[in-house]
C-alpha positions as CSV (number, residue, x, y, z in Angstrom):
1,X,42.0,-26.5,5.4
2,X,38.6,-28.0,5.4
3,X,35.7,-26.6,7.2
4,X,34.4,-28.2,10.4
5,X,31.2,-29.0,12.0
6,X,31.4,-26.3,14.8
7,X,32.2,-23.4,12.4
8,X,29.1,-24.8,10.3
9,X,26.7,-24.9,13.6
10,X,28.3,-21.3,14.0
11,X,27.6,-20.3,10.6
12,X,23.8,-21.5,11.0
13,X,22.9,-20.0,14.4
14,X,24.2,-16.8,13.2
15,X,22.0,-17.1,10.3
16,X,18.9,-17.9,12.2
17,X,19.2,-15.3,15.0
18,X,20.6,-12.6,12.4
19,X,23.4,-11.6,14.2
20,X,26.5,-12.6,15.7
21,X,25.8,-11.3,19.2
22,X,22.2,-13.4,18.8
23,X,24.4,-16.8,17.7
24,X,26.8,-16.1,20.4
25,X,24.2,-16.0,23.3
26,X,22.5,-19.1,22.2
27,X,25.5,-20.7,21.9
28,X,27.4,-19.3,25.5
29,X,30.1,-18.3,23.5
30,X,31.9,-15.1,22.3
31,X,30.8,-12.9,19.8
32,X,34.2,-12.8,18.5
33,X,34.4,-17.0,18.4
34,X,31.6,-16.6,15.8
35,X,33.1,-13.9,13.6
36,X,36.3,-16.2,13.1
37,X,34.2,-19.5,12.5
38,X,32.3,-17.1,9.8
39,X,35.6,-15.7,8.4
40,X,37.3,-19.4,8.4
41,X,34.0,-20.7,6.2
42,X,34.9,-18.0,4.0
43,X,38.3,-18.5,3.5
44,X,38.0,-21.9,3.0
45,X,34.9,-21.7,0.1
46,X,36.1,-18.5,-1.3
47,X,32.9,-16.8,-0.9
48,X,31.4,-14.4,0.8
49,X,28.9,-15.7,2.8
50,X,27.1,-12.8,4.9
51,X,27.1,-8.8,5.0
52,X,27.6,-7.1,8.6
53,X,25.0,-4.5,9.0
54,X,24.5,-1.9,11.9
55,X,21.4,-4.1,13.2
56,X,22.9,-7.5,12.4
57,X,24.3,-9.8,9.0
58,X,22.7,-10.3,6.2
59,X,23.3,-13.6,4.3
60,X,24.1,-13.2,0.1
61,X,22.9,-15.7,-2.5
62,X,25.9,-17.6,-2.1
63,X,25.5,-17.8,1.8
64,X,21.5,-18.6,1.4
65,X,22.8,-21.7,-0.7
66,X,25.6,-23.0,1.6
67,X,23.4,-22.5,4.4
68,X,21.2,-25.0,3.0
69,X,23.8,-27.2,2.7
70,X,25.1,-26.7,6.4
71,X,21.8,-27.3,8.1
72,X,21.8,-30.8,6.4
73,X,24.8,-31.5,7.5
74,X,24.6,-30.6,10.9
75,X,20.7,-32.0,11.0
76,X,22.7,-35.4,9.0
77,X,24.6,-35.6,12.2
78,X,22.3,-34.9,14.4
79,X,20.0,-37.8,12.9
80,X,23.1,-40.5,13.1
81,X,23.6,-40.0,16.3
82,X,19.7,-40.3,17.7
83,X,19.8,-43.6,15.5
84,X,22.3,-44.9,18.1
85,X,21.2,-43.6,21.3
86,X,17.1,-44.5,21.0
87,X,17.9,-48.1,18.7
88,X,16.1,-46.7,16.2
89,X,15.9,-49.9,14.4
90,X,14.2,-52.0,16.7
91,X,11.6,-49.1,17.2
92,X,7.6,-50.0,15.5
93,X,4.5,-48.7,15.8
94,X,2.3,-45.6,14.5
95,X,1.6,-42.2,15.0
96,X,-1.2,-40.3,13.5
97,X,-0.3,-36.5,13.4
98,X,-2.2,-33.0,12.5
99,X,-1.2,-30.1,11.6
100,X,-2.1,-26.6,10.2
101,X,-1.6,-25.0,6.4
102,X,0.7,-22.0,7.6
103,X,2.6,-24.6,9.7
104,X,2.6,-27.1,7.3
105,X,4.8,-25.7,4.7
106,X,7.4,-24.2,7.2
107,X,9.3,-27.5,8.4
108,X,6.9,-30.1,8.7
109,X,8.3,-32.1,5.5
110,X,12.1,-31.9,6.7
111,X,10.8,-33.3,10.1
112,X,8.8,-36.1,8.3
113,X,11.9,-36.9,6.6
114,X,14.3,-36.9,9.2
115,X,11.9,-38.8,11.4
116,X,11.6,-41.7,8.3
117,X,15.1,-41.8,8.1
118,X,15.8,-42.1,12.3
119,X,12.9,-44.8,12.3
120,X,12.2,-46.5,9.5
121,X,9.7,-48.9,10.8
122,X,7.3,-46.6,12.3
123,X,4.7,-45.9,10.1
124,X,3.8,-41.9,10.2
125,X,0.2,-40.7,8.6
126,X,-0.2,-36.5,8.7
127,X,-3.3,-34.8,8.0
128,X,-3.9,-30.9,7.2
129,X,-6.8,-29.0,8.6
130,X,-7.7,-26.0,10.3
131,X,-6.7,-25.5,13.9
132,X,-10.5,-25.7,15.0
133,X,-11.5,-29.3,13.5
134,X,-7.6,-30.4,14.6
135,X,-8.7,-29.9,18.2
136,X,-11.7,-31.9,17.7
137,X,-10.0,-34.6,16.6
138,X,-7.3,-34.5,19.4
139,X,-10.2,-34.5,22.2
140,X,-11.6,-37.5,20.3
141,X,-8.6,-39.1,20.5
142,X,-8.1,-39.8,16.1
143,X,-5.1,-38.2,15.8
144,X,-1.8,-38.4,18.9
145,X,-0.7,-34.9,18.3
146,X,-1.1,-31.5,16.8
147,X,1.3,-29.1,15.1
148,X,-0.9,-25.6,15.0
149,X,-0.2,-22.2,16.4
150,X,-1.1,-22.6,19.9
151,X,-1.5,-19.0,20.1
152,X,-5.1,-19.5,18.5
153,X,-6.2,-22.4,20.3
154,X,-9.8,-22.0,21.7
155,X,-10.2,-24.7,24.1
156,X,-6.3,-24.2,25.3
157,X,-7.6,-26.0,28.8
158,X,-7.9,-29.4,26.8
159,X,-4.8,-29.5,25.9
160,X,-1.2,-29.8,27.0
161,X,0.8,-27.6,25.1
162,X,4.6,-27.1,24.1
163,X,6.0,-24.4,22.4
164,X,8.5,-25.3,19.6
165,X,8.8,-21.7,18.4
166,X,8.0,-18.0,18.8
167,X,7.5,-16.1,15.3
168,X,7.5,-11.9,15.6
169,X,4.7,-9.8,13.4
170,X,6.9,-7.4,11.3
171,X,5.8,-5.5,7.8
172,X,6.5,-6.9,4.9
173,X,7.5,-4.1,2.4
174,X,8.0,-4.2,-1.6
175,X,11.3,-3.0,-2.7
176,X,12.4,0.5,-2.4
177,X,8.7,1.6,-0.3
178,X,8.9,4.7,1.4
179,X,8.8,3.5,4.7
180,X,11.7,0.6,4.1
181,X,13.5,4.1,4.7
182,X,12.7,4.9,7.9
183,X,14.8,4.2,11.3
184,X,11.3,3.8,13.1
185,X,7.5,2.8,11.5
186,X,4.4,3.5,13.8
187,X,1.1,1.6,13.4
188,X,-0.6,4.5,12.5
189,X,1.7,4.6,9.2
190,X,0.7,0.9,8.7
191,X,-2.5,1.9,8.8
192,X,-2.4,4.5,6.2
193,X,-1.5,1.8,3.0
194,X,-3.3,-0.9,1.3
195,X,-2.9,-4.1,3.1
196,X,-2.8,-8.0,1.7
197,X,-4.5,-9.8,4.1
198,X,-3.7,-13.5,5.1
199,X,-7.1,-14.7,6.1
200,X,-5.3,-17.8,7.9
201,X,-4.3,-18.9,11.2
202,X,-6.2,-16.0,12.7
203,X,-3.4,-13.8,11.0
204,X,-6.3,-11.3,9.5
205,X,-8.1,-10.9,13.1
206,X,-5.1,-10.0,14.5
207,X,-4.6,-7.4,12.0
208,X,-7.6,-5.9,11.9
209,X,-7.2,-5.5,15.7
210,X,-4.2,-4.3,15.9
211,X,-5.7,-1.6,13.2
212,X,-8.8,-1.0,15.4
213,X,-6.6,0.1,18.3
214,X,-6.1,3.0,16.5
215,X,-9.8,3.6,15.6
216,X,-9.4,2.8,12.1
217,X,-10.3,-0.1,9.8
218,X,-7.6,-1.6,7.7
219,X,-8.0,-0.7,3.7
220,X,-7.7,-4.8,2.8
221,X,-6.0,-4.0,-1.1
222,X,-6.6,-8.1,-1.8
223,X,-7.4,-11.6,0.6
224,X,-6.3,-14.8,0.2
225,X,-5.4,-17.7,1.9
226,X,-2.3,-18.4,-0.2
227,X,1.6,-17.1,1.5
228,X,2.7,-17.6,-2.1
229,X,-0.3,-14.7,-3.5
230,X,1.0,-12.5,-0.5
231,X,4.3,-12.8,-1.2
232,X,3.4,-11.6,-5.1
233,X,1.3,-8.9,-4.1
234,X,3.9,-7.5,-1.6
235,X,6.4,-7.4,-3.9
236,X,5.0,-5.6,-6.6
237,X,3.7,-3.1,-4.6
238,X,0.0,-3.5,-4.7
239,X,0.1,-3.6,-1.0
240,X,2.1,-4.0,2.3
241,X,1.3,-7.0,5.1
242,X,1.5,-7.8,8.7
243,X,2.8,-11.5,8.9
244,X,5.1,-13.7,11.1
245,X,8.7,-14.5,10.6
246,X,7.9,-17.9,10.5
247,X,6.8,-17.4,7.0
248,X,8.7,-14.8,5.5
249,X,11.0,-15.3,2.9
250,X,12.9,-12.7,0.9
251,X,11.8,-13.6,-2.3
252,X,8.6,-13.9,-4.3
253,X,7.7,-16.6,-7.3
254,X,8.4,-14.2,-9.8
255,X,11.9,-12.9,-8.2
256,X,10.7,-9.6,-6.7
257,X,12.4,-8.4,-3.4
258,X,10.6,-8.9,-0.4
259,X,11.6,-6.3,2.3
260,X,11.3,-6.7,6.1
261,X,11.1,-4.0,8.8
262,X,9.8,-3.9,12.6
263,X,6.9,-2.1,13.8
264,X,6.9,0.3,16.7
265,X,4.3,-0.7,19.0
266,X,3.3,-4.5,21.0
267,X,2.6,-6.6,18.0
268,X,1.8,-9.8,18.7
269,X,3.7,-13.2,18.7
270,X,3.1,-16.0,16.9
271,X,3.7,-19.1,18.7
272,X,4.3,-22.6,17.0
273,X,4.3,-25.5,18.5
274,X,2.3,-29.2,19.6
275,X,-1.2,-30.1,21.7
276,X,-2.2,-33.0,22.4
277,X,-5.0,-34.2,24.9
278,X,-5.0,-32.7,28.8
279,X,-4.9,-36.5,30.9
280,X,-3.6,-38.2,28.0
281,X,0.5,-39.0,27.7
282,X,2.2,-38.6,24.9
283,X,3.3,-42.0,23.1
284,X,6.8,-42.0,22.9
285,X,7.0,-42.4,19.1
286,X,4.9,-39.1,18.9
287,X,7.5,-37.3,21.2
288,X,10.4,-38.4,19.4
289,X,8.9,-37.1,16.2
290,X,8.6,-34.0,18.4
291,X,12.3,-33.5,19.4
292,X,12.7,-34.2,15.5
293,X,10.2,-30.9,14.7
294,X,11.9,-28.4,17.6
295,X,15.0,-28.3,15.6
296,X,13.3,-28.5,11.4
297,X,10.7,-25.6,12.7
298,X,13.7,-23.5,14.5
299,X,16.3,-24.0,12.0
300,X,13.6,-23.3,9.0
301,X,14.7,-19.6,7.4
């Protein structure tokens, strides 16, 4: 019996939220709905495609590369039937975008594509900066819209600003670290190891803050501006990191194991999403491409 589009979108929500209760309450449906959409995928691929856990699933290889597969499909689907509803062929015109390096890698090309594909006469120009010159250029009116952590903006009155998506601070642990162990991490244990610092987005203010509430100054093991050098680092143990889920993947370059745990305490929360200028609306090519980006930056592991 072949698989269907619902027990895909099952599949995927389960995967994003981490858990079957977490799909089902997005979804307004029954936990137990979800289990036998999982267990029908499974069946009908022969695979295994997630682990239950006490605090959730976790998805194996095999589930990780089918789940690629599914959120094309169900974006595929998606796409064809916008094309119909907004005449996406008839549709011309430009729109002239910004965006940030830590959001830029995290689902701003599968929105670029999906957009091109939706409407191919609309002519789409991106540029990367940091958040600071980005808001310059949307007051000045040289670019329609910016994709940025609006958490960090500094002149947040300018702007009119939607969320697209909130990212948690966990710890990001090498494989087999002490405190990958433990049922509950404090701060104050943070605190105690070398840290890799994204200097980024804000990301290494906030953790030197967060540090500083406890009257100590984080002991910063290596800096850099890349995710891919963090990711490394973490996983070969030359140091943990505070970061946002928005960036975290489970593997490094080299194939290490990347480990994730909470933190005990109020860390912040990261939140994604577009500004454009206070007074000025939104051109309705620019919030089409937005609708496009809720769903790449949301579904984006």
């Amino acid at each position: 019996m072949a698989f269907t589009l619902r027990q895909l979108q099952f599949f995927v929500a389960a995967a994003e939220h981490g858990s079957v209760s977490g799909a089902a309450k997005v979804l307004s449906i029954s936990q137990s709905s979800v289990t036998e959409a999982i267990k029908a995928l499974e069946a009908d691929l022969g695979i295994t495609l997630c682990e239950r856990k006490a605090r959730g699933i976790e998805i194996t290889n095999a589930g990780q590369q089918f789940l690629r597969h599914a959120r094309k499909i169900r974006d595929d689907v998606s796409d064809a039937r916008r094309s119909f509803l907004v005449g996406s062929e008839q549709r011309e015109g430009e729109i002239r975008l910004g965006v940030t390096s830590l959001v830029a890698g995290y689902g701003l090309a599968e929105a670029l594509s999906r957009y091109r594909r939706t409407f191919p006469a609309v002519k789409v120009s991106a540029l990367e900066d940091t958040g600071e010159y980005l808001e310059h250029l949307l007051i000045g009116g040289e670019i329609d819209v910016a994709f940025l952590v609006v958490s960090n903006l500094r002149n947040r009155g300018a702007f009119q600003v939607e969320s697209i998506a909130a990212s948690a601070m966990r710890l990001w642990l090498p494989l087999g670290h002490p405190l990958a162990a433990k049922e509950a991490i404090g701060l104050e244990e943070v605190a105690q190891e070398p840290m890799i610092m994204l200097s980024v987005e804000e990301i290494e203010e906030n953790t030197s803050r967060l540090l500083a509430s406890l009257g100590t100054r984080p002991d910063v093991a290596f800096r850099t501006r890349s995710v891919e050098a963090v990711r490394s680092l973490v996983a070969t143990g030359m140091g943990v990191a505070i970061l946002p889920d928005l960036i975290y993947r489970p593997w490094s370059l080299e194939g290490d194991r990347i480990e994730i745990r909470d933190v005990s305490g109020d860390l912040p929360t990261v939140q994604v999403g577009m500004a454009w200028r206070r007074g000025a609306p939104l051109p309705d090519l620019a919030r089409d491409f937005v609708r496009l980006a809720q769903t790449s930056f949301q579904s984006h592991p």
